[in-house]
Backbone bond lengths (Angstrom), bond angles and torsions (degrees), N, CA, C in turn:
res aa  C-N    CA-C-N  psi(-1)  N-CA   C-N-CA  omega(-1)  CA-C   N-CA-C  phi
1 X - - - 1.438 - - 1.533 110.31 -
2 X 1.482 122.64 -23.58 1.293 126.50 -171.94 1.184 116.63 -74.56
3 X 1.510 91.95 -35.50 1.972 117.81 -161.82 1.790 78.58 -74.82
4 X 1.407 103.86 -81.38 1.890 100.22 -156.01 1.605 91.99 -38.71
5 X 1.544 150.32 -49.18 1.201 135.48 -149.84 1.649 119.45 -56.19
6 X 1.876 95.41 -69.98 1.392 123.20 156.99 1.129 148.07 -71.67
7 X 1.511 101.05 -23.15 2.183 119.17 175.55 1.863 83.83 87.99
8 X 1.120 102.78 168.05 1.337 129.93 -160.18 1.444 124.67 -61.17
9 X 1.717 105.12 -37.32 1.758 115.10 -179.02 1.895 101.02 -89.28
10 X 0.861 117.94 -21.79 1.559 117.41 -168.13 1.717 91.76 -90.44
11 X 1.551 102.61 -44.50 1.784 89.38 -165.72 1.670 120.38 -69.30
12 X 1.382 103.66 5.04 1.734 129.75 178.94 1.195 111.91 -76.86
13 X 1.638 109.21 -43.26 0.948 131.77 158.48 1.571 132.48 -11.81
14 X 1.732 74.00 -95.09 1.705 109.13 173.42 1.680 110.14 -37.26
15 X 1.611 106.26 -49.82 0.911 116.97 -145.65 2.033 110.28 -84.09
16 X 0.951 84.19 -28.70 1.804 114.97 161.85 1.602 104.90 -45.37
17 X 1.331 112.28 -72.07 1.491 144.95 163.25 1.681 113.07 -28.95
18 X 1.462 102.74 -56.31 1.164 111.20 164.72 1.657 123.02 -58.86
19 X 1.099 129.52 -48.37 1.159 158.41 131.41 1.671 118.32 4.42
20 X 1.196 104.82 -84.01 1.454 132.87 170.82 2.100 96.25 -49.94
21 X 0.994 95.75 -63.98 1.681 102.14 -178.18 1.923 92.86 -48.33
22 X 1.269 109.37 -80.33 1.616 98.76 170.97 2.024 105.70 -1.96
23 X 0.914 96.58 -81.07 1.347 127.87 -157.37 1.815 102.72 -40.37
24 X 1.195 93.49 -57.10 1.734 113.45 -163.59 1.305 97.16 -87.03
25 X 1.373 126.87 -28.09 1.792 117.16 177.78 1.385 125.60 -118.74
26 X 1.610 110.98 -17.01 1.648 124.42 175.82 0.944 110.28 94.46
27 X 1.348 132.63 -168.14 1.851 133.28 -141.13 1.495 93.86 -109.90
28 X 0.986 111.22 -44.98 1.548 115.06 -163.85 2.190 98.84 -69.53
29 X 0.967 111.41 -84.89 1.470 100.02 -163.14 2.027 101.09 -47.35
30 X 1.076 130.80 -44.35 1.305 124.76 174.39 1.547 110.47 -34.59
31 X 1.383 125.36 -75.84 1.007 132.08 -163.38 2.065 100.39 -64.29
32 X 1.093 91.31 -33.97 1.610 91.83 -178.23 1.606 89.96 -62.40
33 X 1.225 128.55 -37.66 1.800 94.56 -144.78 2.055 80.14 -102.06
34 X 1.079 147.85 -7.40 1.098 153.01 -153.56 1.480 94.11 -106.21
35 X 1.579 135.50 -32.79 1.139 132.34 149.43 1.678 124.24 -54.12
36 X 1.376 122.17 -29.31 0.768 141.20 -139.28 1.710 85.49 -108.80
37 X 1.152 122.05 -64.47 1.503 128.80 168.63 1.592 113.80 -34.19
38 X 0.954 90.72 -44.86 2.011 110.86 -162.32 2.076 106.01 -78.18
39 X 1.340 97.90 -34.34 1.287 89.79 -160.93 2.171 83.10 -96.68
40 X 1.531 134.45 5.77 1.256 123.44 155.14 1.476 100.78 -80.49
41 X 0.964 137.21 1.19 1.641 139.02 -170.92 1.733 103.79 69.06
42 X 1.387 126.34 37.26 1.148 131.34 149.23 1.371 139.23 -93.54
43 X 1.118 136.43 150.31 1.872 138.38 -165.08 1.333 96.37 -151.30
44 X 1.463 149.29 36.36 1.046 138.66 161.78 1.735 108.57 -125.76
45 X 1.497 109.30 146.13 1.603 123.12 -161.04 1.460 107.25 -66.35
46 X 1.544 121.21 -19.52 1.435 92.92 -169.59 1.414 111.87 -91.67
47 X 1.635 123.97 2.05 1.409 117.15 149.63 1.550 123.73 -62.11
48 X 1.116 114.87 -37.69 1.325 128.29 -173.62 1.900 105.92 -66.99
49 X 1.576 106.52 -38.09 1.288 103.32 -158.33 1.676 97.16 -86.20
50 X 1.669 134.14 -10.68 1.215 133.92 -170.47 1.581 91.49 -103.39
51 X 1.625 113.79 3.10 1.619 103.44 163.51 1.225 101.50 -85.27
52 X 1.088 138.03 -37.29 1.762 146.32 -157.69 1.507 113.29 -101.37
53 X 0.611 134.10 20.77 1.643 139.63 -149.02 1.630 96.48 -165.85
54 X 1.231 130.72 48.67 1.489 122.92 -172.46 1.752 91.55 -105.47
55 X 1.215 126.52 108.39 1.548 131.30 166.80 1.499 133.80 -16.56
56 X 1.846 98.68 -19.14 1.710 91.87 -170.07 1.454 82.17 -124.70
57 X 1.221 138.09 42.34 2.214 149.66 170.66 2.006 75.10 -89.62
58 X 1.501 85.15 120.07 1.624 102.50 139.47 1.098 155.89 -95.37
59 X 0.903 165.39 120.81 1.829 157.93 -157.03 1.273 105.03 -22.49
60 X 1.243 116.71 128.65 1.676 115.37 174.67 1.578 84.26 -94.99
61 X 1.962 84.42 162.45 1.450 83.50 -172.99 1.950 92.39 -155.22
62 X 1.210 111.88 130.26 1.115 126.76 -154.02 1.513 100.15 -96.24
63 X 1.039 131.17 143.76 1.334 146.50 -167.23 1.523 102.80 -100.63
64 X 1.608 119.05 126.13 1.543 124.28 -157.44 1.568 103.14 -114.62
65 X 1.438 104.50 106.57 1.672 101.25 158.86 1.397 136.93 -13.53
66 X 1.460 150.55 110.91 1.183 124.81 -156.76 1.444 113.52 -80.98
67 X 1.512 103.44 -2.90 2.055 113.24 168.21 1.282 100.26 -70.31
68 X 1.532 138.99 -26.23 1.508 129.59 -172.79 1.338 126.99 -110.36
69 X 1.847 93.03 9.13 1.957 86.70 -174.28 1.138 126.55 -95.08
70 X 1.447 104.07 15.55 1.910 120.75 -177.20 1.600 89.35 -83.56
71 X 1.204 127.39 -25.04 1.968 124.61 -156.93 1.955 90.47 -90.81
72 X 1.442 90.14 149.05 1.323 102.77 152.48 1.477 118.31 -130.05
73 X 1.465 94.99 143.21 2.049 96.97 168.45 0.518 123.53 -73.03
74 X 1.176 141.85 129.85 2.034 119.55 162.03 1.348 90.45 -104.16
75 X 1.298 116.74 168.72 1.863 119.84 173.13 2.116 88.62 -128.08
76 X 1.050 103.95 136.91 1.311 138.02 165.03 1.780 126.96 -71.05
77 X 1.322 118.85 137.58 1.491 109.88 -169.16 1.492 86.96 -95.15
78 X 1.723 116.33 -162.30 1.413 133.27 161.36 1.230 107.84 -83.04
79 X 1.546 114.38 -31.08 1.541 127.29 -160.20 1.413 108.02 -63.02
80 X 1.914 102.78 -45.65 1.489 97.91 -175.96 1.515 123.20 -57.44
81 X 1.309 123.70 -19.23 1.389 126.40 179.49 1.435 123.71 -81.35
82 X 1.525 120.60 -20.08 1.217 129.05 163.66 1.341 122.90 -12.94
83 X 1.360 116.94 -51.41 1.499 131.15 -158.48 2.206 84.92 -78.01
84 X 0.944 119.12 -36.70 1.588 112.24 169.89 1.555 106.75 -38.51
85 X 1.204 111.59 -65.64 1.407 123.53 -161.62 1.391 114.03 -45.94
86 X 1.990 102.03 -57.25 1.262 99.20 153.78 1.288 154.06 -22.63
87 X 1.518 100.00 -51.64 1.651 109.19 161.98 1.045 130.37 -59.98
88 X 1.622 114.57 -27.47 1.239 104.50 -176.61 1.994 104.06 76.54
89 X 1.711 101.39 -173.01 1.519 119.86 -162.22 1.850 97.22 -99.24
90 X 1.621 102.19 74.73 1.517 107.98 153.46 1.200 123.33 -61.89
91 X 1.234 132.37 -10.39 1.500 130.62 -148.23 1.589 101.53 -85.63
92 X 1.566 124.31 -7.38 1.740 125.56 -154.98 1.514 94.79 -129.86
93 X 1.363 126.77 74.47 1.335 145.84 -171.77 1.399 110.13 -57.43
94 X 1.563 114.39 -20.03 1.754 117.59 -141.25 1.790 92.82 -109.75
């Protein structure tokens, strides 16, 4: 349905998009609002994204193994790696 909508490189796209939403909201409201799209006879994201994006949604919050709650994540920018670039290709000493 993506492919006939968009053709093949865009519906990768979408579908990526779709994906990422997985990611950032979880299985359950996705598939809820993507059912919900499908059965108005729609396939495009910005129905889907005014399902997920409702103003009064609170932080989901995932319940932590008690083997993993000593760890912390940190998440990383692009920025911090910059100073790599700088260097350039140290790795060829000879």
């Amino acid at each position: 349905m993506l492919v006939k909508r968009y053709g093949a490189k865009e519906a990768s796209r979408v579908l990526a998009r779709i994906v990422g939403a997985l990611v950032d909201h979880g299985e359950e409201p996705v598939a809820e609002a993507l059912e919900a799209a499908l059965s108005n006879g729609r396939c495009d994201l910005l129905s889907l994204s005014k399902c997920l994006h409702d103003p009064t949604e609170r932080s989901r919050s995932v319940e932590v193994p008690e083997a993993l709650s000593g760890y912390r994540v940190e998440s990383g920018r692009a920025s911090d790696y910059d100073f790599l670039l700088l260097l350039g290709d140290v790795g060829d000493a000879s």
